[in-house]
N, C-alpha and C positions, 0 to 999 in steps of 0.2 A: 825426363826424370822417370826412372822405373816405378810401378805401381810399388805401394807399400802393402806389404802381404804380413801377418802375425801367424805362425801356424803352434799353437800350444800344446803340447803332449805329456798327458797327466800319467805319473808313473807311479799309482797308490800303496800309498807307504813308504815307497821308496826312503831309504837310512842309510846317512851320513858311515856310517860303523859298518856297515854292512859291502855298500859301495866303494868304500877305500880300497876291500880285502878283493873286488870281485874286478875291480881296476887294476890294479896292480898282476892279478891273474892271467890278465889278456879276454874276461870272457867279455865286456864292456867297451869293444874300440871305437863305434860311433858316439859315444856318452864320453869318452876319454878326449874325443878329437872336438868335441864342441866345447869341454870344458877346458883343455888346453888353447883354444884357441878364443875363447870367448872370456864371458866375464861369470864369476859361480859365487855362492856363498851357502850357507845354510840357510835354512827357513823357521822363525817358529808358530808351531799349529796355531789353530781356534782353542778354548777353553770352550767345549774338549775338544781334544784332540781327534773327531772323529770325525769319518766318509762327508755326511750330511751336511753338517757345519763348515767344515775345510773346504769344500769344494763351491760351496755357496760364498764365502769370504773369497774364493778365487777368483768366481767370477762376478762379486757384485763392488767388491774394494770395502765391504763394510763388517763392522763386526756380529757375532751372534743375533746379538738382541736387539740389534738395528735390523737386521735381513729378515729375521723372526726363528730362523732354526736353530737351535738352542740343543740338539741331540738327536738320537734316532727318535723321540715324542716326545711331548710337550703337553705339561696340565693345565686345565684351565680353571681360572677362580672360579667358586663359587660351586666346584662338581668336585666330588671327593675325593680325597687328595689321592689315593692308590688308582683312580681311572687317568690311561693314558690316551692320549691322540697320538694316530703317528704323524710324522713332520718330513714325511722323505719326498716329498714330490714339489713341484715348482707351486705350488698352490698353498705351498706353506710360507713362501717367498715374498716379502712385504718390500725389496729393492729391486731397482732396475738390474736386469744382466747385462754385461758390456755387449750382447750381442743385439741387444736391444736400443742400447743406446749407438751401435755401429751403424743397424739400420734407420733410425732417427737421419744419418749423418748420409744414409745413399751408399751403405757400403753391406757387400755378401757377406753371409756366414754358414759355417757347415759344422754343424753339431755330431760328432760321431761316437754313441754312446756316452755322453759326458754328464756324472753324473747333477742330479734336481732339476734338469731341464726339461722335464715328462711333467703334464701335459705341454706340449708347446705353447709360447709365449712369442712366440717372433711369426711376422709377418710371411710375404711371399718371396721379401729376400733372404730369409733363413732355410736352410734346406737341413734336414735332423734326422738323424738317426737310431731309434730306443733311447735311452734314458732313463729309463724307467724301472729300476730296481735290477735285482741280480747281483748284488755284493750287502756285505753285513747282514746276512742270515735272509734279507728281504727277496723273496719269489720274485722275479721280474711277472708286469701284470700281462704280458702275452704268453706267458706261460697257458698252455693249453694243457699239457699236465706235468707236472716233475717229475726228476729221475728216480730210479728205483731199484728194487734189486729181488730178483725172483730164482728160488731155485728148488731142486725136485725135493730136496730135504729139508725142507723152512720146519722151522719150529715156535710154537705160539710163542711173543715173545713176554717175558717175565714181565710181572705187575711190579710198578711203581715204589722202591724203599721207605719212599719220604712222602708227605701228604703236601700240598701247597695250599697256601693260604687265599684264599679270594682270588680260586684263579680267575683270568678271563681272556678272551679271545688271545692268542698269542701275535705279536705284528710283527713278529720275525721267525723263521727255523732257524734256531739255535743250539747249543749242547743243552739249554736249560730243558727242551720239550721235544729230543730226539724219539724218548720212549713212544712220543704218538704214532712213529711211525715202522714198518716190520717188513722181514725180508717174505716176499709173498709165494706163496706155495704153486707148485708148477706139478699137477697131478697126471702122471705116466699114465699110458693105457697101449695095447695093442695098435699095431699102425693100420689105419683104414685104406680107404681107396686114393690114390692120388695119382697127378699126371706130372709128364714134362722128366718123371726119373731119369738120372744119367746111365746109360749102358753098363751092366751089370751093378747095380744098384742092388743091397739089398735092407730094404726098410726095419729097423727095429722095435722102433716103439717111438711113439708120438706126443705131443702135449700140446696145450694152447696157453696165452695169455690174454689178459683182459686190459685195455691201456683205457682208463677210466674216469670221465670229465664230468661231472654234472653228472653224474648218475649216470650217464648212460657209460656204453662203451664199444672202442673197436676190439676184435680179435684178431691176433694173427696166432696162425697156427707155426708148429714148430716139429720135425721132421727128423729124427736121430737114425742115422743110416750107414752100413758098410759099403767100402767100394771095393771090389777088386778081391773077394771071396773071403776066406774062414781070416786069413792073416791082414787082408786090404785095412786102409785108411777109414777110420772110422770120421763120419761127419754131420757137422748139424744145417738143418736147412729152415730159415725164418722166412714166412710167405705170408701176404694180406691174401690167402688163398691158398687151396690145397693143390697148386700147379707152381711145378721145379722150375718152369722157363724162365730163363732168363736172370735165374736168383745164384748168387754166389754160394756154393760152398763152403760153412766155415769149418777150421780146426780148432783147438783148444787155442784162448788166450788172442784170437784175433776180432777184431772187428767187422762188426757187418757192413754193408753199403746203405746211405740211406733212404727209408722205406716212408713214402707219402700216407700219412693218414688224414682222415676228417675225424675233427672232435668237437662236440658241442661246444659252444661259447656264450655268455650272455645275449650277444645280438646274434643267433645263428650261427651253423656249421662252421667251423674255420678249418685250413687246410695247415699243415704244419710236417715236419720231419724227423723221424725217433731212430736213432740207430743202437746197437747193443754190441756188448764187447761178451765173448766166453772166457768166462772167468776158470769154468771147470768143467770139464766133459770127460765122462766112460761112458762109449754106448755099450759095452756089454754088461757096465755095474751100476745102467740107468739112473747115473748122475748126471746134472748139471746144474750151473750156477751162472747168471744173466746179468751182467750191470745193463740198464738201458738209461738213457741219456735223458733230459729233459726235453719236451717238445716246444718248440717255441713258433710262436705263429709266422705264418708265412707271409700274410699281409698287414699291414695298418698300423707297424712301427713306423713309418717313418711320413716326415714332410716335404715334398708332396708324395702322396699313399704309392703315387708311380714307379718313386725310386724302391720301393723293396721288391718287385719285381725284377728290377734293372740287377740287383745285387744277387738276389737269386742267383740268378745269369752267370755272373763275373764271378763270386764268390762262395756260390752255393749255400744251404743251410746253413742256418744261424747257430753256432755252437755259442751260445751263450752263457750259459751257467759255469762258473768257477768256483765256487766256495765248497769247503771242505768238508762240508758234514754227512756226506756221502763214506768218507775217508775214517772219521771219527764213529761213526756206527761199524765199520768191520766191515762196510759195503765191498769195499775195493782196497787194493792195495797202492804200493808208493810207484809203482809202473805205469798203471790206470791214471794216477792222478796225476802226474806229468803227462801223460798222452790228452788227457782233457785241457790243460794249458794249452799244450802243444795244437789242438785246433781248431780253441779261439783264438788261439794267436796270428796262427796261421788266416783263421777269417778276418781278422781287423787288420792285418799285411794289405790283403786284398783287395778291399772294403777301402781303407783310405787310400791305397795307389788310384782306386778307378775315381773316387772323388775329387783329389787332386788333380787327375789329371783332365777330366774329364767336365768338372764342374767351373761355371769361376766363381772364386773366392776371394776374399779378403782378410776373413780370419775363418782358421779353422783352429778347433776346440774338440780334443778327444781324452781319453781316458781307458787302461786297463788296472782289472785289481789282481791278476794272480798272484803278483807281487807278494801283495796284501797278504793273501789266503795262506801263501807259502810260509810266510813269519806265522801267522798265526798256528799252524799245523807243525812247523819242524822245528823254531827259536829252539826249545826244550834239547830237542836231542844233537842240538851242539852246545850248548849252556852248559860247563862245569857246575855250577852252581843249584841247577835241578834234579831233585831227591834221584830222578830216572835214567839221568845221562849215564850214557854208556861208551867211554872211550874208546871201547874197538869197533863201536859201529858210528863215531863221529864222523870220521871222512867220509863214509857213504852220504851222509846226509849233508856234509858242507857241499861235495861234490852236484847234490840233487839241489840246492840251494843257488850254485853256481848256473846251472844251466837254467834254472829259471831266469833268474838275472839274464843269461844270451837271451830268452824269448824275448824279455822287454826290448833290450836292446836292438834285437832285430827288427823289434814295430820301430821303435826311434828311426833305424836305418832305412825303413820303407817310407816312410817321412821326411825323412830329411833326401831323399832321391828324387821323389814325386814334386814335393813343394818347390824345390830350385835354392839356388845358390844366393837370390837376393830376397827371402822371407828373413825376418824376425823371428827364430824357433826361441823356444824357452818350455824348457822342461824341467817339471817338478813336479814331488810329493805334498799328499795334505797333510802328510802327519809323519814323523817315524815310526819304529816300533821297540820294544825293550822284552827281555826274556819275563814271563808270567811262572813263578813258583808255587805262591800262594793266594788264596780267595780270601779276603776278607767279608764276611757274611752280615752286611750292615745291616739290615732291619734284624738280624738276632742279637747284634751289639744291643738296640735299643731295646727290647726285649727282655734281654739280663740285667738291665737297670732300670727295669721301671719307667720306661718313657713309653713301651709298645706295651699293650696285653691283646692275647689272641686266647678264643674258647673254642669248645669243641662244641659241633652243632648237633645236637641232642636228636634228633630227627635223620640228617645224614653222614652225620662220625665227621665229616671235614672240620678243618680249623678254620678259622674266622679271626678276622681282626675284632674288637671291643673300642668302638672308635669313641665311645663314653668313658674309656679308663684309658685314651694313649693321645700320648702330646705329642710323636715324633713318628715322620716316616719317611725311609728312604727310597728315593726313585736316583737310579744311575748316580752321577757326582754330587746331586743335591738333597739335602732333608728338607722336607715342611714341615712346619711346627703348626697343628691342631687349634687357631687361634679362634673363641670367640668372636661371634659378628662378624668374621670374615669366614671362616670354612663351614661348613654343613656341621653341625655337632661340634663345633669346636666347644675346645673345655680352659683355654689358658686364657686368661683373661690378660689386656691389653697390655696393663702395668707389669705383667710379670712376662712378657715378649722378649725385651731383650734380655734376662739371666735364666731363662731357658734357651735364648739360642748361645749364649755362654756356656751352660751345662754341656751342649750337643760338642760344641765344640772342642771342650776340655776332656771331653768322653772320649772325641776319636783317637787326638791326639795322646791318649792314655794307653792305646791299644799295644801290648809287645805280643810279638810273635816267638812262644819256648821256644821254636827248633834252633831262628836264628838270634833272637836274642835284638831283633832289630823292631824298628816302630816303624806298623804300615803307612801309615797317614806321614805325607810330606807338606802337606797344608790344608789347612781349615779357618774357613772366615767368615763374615757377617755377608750378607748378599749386599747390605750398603759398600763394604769394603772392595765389593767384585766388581764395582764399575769397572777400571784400569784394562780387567780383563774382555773386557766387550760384554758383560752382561750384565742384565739392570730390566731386563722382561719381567712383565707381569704374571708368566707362568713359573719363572724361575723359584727355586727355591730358599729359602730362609739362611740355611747354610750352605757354603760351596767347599766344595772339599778336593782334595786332589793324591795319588796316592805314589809314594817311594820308588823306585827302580823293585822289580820282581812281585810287587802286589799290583790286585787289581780288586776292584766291589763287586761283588753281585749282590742286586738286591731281593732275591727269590726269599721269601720265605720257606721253606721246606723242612718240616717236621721229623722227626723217625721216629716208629710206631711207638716204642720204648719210652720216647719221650714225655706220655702221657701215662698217670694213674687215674683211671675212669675221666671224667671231666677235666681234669687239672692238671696243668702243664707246668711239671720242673724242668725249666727254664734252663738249668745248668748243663741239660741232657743235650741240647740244640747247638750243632757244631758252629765254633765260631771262626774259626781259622780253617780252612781246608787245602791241603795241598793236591796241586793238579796232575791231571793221569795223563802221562806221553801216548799219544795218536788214540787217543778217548775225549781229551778235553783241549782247550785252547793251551799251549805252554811260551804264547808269545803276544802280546797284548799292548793298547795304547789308549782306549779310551776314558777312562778313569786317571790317568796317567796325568802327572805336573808337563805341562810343554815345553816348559823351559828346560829339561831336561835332554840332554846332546843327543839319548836314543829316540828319544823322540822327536827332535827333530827333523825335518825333511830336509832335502834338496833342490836346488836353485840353480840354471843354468839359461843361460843367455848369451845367445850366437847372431850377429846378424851384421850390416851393413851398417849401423848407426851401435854398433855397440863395442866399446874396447876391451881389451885383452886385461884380464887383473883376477883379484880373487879378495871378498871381503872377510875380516873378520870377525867383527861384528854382525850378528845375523838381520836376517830382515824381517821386517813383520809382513804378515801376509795381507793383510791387504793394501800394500803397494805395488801386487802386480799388477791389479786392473789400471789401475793410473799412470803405468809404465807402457802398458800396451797400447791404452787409447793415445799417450803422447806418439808414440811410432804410426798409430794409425793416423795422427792428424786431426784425432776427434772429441768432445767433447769426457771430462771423466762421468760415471753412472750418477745417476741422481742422487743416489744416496750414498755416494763414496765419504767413506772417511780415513783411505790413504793418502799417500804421497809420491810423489813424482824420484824413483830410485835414480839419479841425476850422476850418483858416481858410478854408475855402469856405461852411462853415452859418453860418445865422444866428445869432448870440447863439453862437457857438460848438459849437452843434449842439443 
């Protein structure tokens, strides 16, 4: 009897709406031929619908507040309610992973990127690859430094519109705190001595950078030069050193080769690789403009530490970083940003061919987000519906949306080559995604009614929350209500618990939006009411909320200076509805989102030797994959599973 192999390939975000259109195209033929031939349905998310959650319910078969990841963080009783923990690492993890419970049962696993599986959890028959952040705004933690953007004419970048309230440490790069960071100045000078010039070379003027970890830093210098006399090709030259040998020549708008640095790291030096694209080059009108990449460490992603070596080898540097806020700063343009798809793509092709072929396995478990990044960056500019869309530049972008779609497809296709003819594949999303019009700005909702009060701090002008005159605050999909004997300061006392979270609730649901005329809030309820939906944790919040097709929460506090006369804050001043800015801000969104909702949605497909051909329509809940797979594996469901065995997908019923 042939070994029973599961190889699962997480396609994040991946939408039902989306997928039809990119099928039907031709750009999708390995996803097309596994779901013609296999058994597909729709999926619906975690509540919420987001990275951390979904992919944790994937691989543990249980819900939120059973696993413990409840969101990108999580509060804890008894510390005040606006302090967040983050929850993205397997260490927030309270169930077993089915690759935990595989090895229990004497069976391999290979982890390739898949997301909350960092720090590892699985013995020496797990073999792993990162995990470890690099999607939902979160720095992956081998990050030795992030990407950037340097050029000869940076300009300081403008102060701050709006004040926030209580900031603190930020646990993601997001649009909310882009400002922290700036395109960095690249200062010209006279070209000094160097060696290695190419034959008739002649040097114009020079620059350096500083790539800067812990305080300290490397430099490489940078070399702006003519070849070939007064008319010759102008070119730029990047050296860990002021010698030409061996270094590529670039022209405007190409990419360099990449360049090995050491950069300090907590435990000593680490070694890692930075490449840069030219965005803009005159060497006679001594411009230029630098995207450089993220560096990502070379060693001590994966388990055992040997294998990132071996990858090196096969696959070369880790192009790791995907996410778009490179993109939404003005860093790069929409050519850059599919070239950065295009080679992590390229690296996880690679990376799981030599895995595959190379390792043995029993289940393998991987995961890409460009997917993801891509709806979140373009939804808007094919959406009739947002204030920005522009119909004569929609097919540029549906077209750029399509061949994203080919990238994923192509990992599927290198997967589905490598693993053989007799695995179990099943590929699917954690979540859909749906177009983002408008922000609804919850902690200023509570604010205009008297649930929040924030003052201005007399010593250093910031706003502050007044946690002695506010009964309500929101974090992501959830409000806490300010209770007595339960929170630090609390002010509402026990008896009057539940018609305060009645008030919250009747509030959201009260919200209309003038432009459309529509009401954000698609559901709001008791957090007793939220069992059903897998939550019932004790960090969870009071109300759970969930919001319309086109809206989404943020729950930033942020002021405009206007907003204040000396100490006091008219409240009416603080925007409460904000419509979002095409390739500035997100214009396509899921986390705040109802999941029952078809765009949000994922997909679900199932190919293998023990699976029939059908298609369901009724969707499935998500955690019945882990108990579908361990039945193919022959092994026990995770300890803490509380799905079910998807029985109308096998043959003969399994």
């Amino acid at each position: 009897m042939p070994q029973r192999k599961v190889a699962l390939v997480g396609l994040d975000s991946i939408t039902p709406v989306m997928v039809d259109r990119f099928l039907a195209e031709g750009r999708m033929p390995n996803l097309k031929r596994l779901r013609e031939g296999g058994w597909s349905s729709e999926i619906v998310s975690t509540m919420p619908p987001t990275t951390p959650a979904a992919w944790t319910t994937i691989a543990t078969g249980a819900w939120p507040s059973t696993h413990g990841v409840e969101g990108f963080n999580v509060h804890m009783g008894g510390e005040p309610l606006n302090q967040k923990h983050h929850s993205c690492s397997s260490d927030s993890v309270h169930a077993e992973f089915i690759w935990q419970t595989a090895e229990r049962a004497g069976k391999r696993s290979i982890l390739l990127k898949y997301p909350m599986s960092w720090p590892p959890v699985g013995g020496d028959l797990v073999l792993q690859v990162d995990g470890a952040g690099g999607w939902g705004g979160l720095k992956c933690v081998w990050d030795l430094a992030h990407s950037g953007c340097w050029d000869t004419h940076a300009e300081r970048a403008a102060a701050p519109a709006e004040q926030t309230a209580n900031p603190q440490e930020w646990l993601t790069r997001d649009e909310d705190n882009l400002e922290d960071e700036s395109v960095n100045l690249l200062p010209v000078r006279a070209p000094g001595a160097w060696t290695g010039l190419p034959a008739g070379a002649e040097p114009l003027w020079e620059t350096e950078l500083a790539l800067r970890a812990r305080g300290a830093a490397v430099v490489l210098d940078l070399l702006a030069l003519r070849i070939g006399g007064q008319d010759g090709e102008e070119r730029l030259a990047i050296a860990p050193g002021r010698d030409l040998a061996g270094v590529t020549l670039l022209r405007d708008r190409q990419w360099s080769d990449w360049i090995e640095v050491t950069l300090p790291a907590a435990a000593g030096p680490r070694a890692g690789h930075v490449r840069f694209k030219v965005l803009a080059f005159d060497g006679a009108g001594r411009r230029l403009r630098l995207y450089q990449s993220q560096i990502h460490q070379q060693a001590g992603f994966t388990r055992p530490e040997s294998e990132a070596e071996t990858l090196l080898r096969v696959a070369g540097p880790f192009a790791e970083w995907t996410e778009g806020y490179d993109l939404l700063q003005g860093w790069i343009d929409d050519e850059t940003q599919l070239e950065i798809y295009e080679q992590h793509a390229g690296w996880m092709c690679r990376a799981a061919r030599h895995l595959l072929r190379s390792e043995p396995w029993d289940l393998f478990m991987t995961q890409v987000h460009f997917v993801d990044m891509a709806y979140h960056l373009y939804w808007g500019a094919v959406d009739p519906d947002h204030p920005q869309y522009d119909a004569a530049r929609a097919p540029f972008y549906w077209d750029f949306l399509g061949r994203v779609h080919k990238l994923a497809d192509d990992f599927l296709g290198a997967i589905l080559e490598a693993a053989g003819e007799d695995a179990l594949v099943v590929v699917l999303g954690d979540h859909g995604h749906d177009s983002y019009h408008t922000t609804l700005m919850a902690n200023h909702l509570l604010i205009q009614n008297g649930l929040m009060t924030i003052y201005r701090d007399r010593r250093t002008g910031e706003p502050r929350i007044d946690w002695k005159q506010t009964r309500a605050y929101a974090n992501g999909y959830r409000v806490y209500l300010n209770v007595a004997d339960r929170d630090p300061q609390g002010i509402i006392p026990p008896e009057r618990y539940r018609a305060v979270q009645e008030e919250v609730i009747q509030l959201l649901y009260g919200v209309r939006d003038p432009r459309t005329g529509l009401a954000p809030v698609r559901l709001a309820c008791r957090l007793e009411d939220a069992e059903s939906l897998g939550l019932y944790g004790s960090s969870m919040g009071d109300v759970i909320f969930a919001m319309a097709p086109g809206f989404q929460i943020r729950t930033t506090i942020a002021v405009p200076a206007e907003a204040w006369i000396g100490q006091r804050l008219q409240a009416d001043r603080i925007p409460l509805l904000k419509t979002t800015k095409l390739f500035r801000q997100f214009t396509g969104e899921h986390d705040t989102a109802l999941p029952f909702n078809r765009a949000i949605r994922s997909l679900l497909v199932l190919n293998g030797p023990t699976i029939r051909a059908g298609r369901r329509q009724v969707p499935v809940r998500m955690v019945d994959v882990a108990p579908t797979i361990c039945h193919h594996l022959d092994i026990p469901f995770p300890a803490h599973c509380e799905g079910g065995l998807l029985a109308d997908a096998l043959k003969n019923g399994g």
